[in-house]
C-alpha positions in Angstrom: 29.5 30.1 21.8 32.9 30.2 21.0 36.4 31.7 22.9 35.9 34.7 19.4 31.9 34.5 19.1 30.5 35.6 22.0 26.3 34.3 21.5 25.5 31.1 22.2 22.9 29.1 20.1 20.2 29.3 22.8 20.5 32.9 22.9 20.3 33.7 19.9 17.3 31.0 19.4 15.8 33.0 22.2 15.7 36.0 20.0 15.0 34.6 17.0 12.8 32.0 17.9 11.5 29.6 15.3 12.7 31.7 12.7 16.2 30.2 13.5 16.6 26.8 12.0 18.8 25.1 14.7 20.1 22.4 12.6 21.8 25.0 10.1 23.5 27.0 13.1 27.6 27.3 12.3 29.9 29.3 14.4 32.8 30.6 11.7 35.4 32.4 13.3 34.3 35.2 15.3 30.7 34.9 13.1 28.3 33.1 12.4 25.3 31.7 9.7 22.4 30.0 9.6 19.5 29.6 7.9 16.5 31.8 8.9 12.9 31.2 8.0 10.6 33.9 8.2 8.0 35.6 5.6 7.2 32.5 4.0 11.0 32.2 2.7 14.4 31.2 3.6 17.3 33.8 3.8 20.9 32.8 4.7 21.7 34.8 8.4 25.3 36.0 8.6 26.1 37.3 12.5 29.5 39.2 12.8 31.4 42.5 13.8 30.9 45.4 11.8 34.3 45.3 9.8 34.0 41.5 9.5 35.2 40.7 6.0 32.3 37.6 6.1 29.8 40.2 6.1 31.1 41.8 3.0 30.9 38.2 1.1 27.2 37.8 0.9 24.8 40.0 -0.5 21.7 40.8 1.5 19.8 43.3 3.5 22.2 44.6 6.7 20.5 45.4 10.2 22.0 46.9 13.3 22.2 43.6 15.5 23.7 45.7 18.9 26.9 45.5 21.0 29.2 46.5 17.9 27.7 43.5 15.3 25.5 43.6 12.3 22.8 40.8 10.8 22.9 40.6 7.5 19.9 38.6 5.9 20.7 37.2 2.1 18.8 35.5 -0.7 19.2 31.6 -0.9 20.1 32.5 -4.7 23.5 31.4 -6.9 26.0 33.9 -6.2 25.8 34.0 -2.1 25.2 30.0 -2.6 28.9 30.1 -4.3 30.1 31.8 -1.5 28.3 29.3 1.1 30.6 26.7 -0.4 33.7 28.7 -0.4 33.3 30.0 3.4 31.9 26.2 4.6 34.5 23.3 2.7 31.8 20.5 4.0 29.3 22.1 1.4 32.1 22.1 -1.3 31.7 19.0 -3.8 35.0 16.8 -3.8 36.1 13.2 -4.9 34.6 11.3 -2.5 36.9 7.7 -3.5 35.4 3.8 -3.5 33.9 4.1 -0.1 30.6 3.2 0.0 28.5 6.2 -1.5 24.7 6.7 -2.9 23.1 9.5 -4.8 20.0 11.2 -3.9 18.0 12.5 -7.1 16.1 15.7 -6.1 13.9 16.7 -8.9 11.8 19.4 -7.1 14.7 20.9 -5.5 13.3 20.4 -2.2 14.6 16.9 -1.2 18.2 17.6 0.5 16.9 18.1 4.3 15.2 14.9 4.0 17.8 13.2 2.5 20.2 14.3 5.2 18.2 13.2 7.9 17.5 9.4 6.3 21.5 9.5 6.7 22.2 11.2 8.9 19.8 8.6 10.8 21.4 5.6 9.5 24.9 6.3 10.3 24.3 7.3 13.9 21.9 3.8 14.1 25.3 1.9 12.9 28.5 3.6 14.0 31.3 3.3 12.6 29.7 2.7 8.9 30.1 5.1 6.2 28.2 6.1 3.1 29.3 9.4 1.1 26.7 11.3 -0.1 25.7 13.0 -3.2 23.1 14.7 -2.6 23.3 17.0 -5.8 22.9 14.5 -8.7 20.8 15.1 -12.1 20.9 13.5 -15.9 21.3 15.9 -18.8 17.7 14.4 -19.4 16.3 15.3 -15.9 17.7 19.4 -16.2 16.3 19.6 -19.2 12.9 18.0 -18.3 12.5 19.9 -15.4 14.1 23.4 -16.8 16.9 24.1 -14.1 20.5 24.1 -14.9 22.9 22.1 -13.6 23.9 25.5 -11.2 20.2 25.3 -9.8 20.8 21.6 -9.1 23.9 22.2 -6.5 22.2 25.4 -5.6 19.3 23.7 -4.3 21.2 20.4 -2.5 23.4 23.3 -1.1 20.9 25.0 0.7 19.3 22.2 1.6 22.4 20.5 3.4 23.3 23.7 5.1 19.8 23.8 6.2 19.6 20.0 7.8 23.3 20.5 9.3 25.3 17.9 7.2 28.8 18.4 7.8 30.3 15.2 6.6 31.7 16.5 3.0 29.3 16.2 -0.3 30.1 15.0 -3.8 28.2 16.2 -6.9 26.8 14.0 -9.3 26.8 15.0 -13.3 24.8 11.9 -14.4 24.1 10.2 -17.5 26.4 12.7 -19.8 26.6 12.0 -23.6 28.2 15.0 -25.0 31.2 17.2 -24.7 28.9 20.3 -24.0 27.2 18.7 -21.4 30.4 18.1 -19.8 31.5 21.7 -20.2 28.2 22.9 -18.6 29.1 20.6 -15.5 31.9 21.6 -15.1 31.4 25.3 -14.5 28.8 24.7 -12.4 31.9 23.0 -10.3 30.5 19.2 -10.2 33.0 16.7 -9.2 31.4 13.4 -10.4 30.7 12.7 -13.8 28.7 9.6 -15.3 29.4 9.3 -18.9 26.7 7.4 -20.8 27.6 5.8 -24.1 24.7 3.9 -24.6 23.7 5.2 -28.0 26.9 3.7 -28.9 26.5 0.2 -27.7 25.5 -2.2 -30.3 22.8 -4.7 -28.4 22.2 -6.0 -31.9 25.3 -8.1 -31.7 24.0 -10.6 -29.2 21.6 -12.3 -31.7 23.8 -11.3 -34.7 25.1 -14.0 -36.7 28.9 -14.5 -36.8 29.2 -13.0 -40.1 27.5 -10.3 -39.3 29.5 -9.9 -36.4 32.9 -9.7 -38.3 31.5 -7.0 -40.3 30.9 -4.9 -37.3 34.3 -5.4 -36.3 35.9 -4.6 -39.2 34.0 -1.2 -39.6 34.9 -0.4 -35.5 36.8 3.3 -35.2 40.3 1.5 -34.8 41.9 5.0 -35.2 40.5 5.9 -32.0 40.3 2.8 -30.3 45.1 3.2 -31.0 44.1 -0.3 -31.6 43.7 -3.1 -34.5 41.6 -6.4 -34.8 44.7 -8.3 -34.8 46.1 -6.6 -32.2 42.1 -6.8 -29.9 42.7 -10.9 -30.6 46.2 -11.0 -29.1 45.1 -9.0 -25.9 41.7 -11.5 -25.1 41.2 -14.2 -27.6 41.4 -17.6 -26.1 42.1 -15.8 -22.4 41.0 -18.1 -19.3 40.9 -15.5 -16.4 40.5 -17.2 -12.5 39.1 -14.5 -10.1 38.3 -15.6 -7.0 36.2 -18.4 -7.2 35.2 -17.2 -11.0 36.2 -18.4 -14.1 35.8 -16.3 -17.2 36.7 -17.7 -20.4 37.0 -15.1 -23.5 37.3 -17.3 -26.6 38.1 -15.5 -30.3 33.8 -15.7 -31.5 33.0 -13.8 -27.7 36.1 -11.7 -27.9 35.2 -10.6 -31.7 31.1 -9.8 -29.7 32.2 -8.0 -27.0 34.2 -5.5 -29.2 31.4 -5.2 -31.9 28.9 -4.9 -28.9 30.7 -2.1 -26.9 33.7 -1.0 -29.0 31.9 2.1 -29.9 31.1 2.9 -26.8 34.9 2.5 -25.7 36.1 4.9 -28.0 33.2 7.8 -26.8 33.8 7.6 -23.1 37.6 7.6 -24.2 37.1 11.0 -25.6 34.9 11.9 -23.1 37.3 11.7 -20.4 40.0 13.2 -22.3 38.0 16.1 -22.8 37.2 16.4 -18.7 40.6 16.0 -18.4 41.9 18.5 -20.2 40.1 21.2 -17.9 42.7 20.7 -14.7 39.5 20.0 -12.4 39.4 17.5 -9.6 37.1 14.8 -10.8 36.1 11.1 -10.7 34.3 8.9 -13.5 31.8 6.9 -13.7 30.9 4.5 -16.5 27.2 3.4 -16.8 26.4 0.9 -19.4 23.2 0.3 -18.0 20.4 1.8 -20.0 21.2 -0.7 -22.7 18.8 -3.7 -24.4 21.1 -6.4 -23.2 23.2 -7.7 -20.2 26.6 -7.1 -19.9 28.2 -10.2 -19.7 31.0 -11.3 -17.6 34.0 -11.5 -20.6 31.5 -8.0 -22.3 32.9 -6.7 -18.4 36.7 -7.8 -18.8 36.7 -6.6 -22.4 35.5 -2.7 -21.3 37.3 -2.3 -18.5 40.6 -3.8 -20.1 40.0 -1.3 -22.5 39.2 1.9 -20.9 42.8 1.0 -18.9 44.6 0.2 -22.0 43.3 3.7 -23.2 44.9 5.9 -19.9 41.0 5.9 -18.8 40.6 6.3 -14.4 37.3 5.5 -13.6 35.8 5.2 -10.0 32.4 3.0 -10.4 31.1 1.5 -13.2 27.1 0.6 -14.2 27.0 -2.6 -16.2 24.0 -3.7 -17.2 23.0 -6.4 -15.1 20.7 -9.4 -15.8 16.9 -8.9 -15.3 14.5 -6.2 -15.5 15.9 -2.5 -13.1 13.1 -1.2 -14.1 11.7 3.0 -12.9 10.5 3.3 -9.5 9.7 -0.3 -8.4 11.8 -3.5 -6.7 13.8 -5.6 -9.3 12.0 -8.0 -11.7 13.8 -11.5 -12.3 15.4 -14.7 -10.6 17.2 -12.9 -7.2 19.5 -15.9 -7.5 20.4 -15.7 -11.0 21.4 -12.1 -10.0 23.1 -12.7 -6.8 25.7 -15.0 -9.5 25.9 -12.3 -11.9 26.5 -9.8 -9.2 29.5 -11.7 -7.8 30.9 -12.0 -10.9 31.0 -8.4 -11.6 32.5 -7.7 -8.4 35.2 -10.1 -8.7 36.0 -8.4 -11.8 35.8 -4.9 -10.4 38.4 -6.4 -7.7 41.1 -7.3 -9.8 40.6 -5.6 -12.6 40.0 -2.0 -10.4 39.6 -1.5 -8.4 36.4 0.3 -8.6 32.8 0.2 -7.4 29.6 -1.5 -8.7 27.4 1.2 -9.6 23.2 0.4 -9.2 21.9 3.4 -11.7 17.5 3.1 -11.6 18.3 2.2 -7.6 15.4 3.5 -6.4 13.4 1.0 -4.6 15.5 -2.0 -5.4 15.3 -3.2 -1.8 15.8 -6.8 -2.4 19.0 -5.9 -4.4 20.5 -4.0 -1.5 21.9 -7.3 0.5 23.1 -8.8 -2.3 25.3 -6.2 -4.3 26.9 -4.4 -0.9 27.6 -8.6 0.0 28.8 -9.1 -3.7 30.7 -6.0 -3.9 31.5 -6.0 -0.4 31.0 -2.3 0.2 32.5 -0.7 -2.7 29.2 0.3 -4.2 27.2 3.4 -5.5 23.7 3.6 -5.0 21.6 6.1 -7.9 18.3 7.2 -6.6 16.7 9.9 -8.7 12.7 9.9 -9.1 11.6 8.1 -6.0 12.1 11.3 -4.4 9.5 12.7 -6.6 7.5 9.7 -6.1 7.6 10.5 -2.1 6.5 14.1 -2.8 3.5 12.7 -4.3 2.9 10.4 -1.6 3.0 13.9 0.6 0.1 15.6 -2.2 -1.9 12.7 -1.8 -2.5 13.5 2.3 -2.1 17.2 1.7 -4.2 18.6 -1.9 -6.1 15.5 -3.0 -7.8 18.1 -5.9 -4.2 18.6 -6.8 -2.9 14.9 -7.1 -6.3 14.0 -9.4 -5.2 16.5 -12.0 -1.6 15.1 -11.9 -2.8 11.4 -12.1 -5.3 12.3 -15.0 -2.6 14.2 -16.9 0.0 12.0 -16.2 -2.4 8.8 -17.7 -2.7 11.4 -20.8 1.4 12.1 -21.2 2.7 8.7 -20.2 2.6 7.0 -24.2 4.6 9.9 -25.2 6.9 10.4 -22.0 7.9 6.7 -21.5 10.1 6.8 -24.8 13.2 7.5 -23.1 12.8 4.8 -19.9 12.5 1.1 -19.1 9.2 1.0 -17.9 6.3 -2.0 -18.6 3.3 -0.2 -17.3 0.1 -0.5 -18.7 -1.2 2.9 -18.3 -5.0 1.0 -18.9 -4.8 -0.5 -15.2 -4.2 3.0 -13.8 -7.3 4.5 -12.4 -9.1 7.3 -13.9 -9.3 10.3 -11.3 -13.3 10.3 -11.3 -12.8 6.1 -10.6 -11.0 6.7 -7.5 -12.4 7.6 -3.9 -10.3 9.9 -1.7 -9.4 7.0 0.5 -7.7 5.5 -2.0 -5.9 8.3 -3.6 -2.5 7.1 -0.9 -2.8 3.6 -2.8 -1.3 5.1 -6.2 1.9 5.2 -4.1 1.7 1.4 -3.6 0.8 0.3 -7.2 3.4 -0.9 -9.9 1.5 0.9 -12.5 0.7 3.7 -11.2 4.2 4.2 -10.1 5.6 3.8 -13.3 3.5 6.3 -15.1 3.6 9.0 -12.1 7.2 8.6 -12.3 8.3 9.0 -15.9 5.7 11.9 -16.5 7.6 14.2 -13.9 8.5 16.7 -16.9 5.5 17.3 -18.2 3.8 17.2 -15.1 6.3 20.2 -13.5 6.0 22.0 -16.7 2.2 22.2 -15.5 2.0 22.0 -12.2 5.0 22.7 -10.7 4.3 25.5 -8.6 1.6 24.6 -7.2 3.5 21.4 -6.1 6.4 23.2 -4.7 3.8 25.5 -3.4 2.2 22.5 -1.3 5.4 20.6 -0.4 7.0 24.2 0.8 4.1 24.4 3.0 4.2 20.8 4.3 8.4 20.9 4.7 8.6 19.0 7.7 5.9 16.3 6.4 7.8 16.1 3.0 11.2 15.3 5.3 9.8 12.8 7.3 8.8 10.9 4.7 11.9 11.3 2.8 13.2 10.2 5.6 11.5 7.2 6.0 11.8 5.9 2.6 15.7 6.4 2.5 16.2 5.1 5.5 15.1 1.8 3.7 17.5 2.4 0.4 20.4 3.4 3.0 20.2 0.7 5.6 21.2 -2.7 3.9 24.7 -0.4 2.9 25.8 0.4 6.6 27.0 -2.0 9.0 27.8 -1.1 12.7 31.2 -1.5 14.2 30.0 -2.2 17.7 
């Protein structure tokens, strides 16, 4: 209760009972919202005087609550979810800077209340640590494979922060963008983090290219919109001997002349890229992600982008490189850990002095022992990106709750997965997945645990929603609180190695 709003909580959860979800409850003035739950659906609750103007933002269904107020009960759906974010500014996606931050992928739509508890968890376990969230984050390729929009995508991590009582502030994550029009769609559904891919442009061929060869490709590099020559490219880095830290990273004129051919391309598109997003007059942040490439990025590869994207008026907040080993889809990191705990550090020194800016981890999921090593590297100024171990979790949920439901996934992800797996780094062998018929009920929770399977559950998620996705919803909606827990669970493990307590 409040000196203007004269129910408390308890009250009202004394009349409304279960119906009331307590963690959503926000007194607003001399009203208030939450979420109610009744009917087999969610509907936003708005509690004010009759002539309060709060009321008269949000559509819905009005009832005579007594004592001179009215209930008004509204859809969950785009328009009144606008309005959520204008009357509540923690709900409202903003900048969130090069503290330590990590996206949470929600595929199904359904994810955000267990994502907000894994944090929510974490941060009160280590006080005075902080990790911004973005808990709406989807790839052009993920909208389009699951057939929402990129409005749906804040939509549904809107209601579902409102619903678990974050109040921390929110960014929103437009990820893996490769086109103008993707960034104009973005950008009216008000997202305030964009990750531009260029990775189409990235030439990995260069690496094993002969020096010839080489030349050639930088010779034929779009100069015009690089504002740039070759003579002028050798002056800036050729025979440069950079200290950082305790790094040393030497750009001679044959890996000065690679590292243009290699990425040069790729300069020029995010440099349009962000001119274009800045021409619109929105708040934003950038993010560079070089990592869904063939080849690493290599220290001087590093000092040659970012000098670049500077050079060419570019602001970026985090950048993906594309670090050494395998980050492959929903399993831990494959490679030498201390091969990568070098690279890492060099990276980071670079993002230092060069930035600074973050390290971003883009196919994050489940990379637990990479967590230690990049916050230590990058000491804190990291992103973590989590997409479809979320989805992995929800089929973890299937498995204990519609075994009949998970075979006919598994058998028609086995079918989809050759055809699906184009677009991913993946090495499953989809023949050491078990056939439904092969597999006892008891084992059905093992998928879960199995590289393979993993893999080929994980990059089938499009196909597999285009079939079954309501009947997955359906199940998950039913099972909420189990789907959060284990949400919960799981991300408390991704978010843990990032926080460190104060006390």
């Amino acid at each position: 209760m409040s000196a203007s709003f004269p129910f408390s909580q308890a009250e009202l959860q004394e009349r409304f009972g279960a119906a009331l979800i307590p963690e959503s409850f926000v007194v607003h003035g001399p009203a208030a919202l939450w979420l109610d739950r009744t009917e087999a659906r969610k509907r936003l609750a708005v509690l004010g005087r009759a002539n309060d103007q709060l009321l008269a933002h949000f559509h819905g269904e009005q009832h005579d609550f007594g004592d001179g107020y009215t209930l008004k009960l509204c859809p969950t759906d785009l328009d009144n979810g606008r309005r959520l974010r204008a009357t509540l500014p923690w709900l409202r996606p903003s900048p969130i800077g090069l503290t330590t931050s990590a996206g949470f992928g929600d595929r199904l739509g359904l994810a955000a209340p267990g994502h907000v508890r894994a944090l929510q968890r974490v941060l009160r376990e280590a006080p005075g640590s902080t990790i911004a969230p973005i808990f709406a984050q989807q790839s052009i390729r993920e909208i389009e494979r699951t057939g929402r929009s990129p409005e749906d995508v804040l939509n549904d991590a809107t209601w579902g922060t409102f619903q678990a009582g974050w109040r921390g502030g929110v960014g929103a994550d437009a990820d893996h963008l490769k086109t103008p029009d993707d960034i104009d769609a973005c950008a009216a559904a008000a997202f305030t983090f964009y990750t531009i891919d260029p990775g189409a442009y990235v030439d990995s061929e260069v690496d094993t290219a002969a020096p010839e060869a080489v030349r050639r490709k930088v010779t034929g590099l779009p100069w015009q919109e690089l504002e740039s020559s070759q003579a002028d490219l050798e002056r800036r880095y050729a025979e440069q001997r950079m200290t950082l830290e305790d790094h040393e990273i030497v750009l001679d004129r044959p890996a000065t002349l690679r590292a243009a051919a290699k990425y040069g391309r790729a300069i020029a598109h995010v440099m349009m890229m962000y001119r274009h997003l800045a021409s619109k007059g929105i708040p934003f942040e950038l993010e560079v992600s070089v990592d869904e490439t063939e080849t690493p990025t290599t220290h001087g590869e590093h000092v040659y982008i970012a000098g670049e994207l500077k050079r060419l008026g570019v602001r970026w907040v985090s950048l993906a490189p594309r670090y050494i080993g395998h980050f492959e889809k929903g399993v831990d990191y494959i490679g030498d850990l201390a091969a990568l705990r070098a690279d890492l550090a060099g990276h980071a020194a670079i993002a230092r002095a060069l930035g600074p800016y973050k390290l971003s981890l883009h196919s994050g999921s489940d990379k637990f022992s990479v967590y230690p090593i990049i916050n230590e590297a990058a000491r804190g100024m990291v992103h973590l990106k989590t997409a479809g171990t979320s989805y992995l979790e929800a089929l973890r949920v299937i498995a204990q709750v519609d075994m009949a439901l998970l075979r006919e996934i598994l058998g028609f992800a086995r079918e989809r997965y050759e055809q699906d797996r184009a677009s991913y780094h993946v090495s499953a062998d989809v023949r050491r997945v078990p056939a439904p018929a092969d597999l006892p009920d008891a084992r059905l929770p093992d998928l879960l645990e199995d590289f393979d399977a993993r893999q080929v559950l994980h990059v089938t998620f499009g196909s597999v929603l285009a079939r079954f996705g309501e009947a997955l919803k359906a199940a998950l909606q039913a099972h909420e609180a189990d789907y959060a827990a284990t949400l919960e669970r799981h991300f408390v493990r991704h978010l843990e190695p990032f926080a460190h307590s104060s006390t």
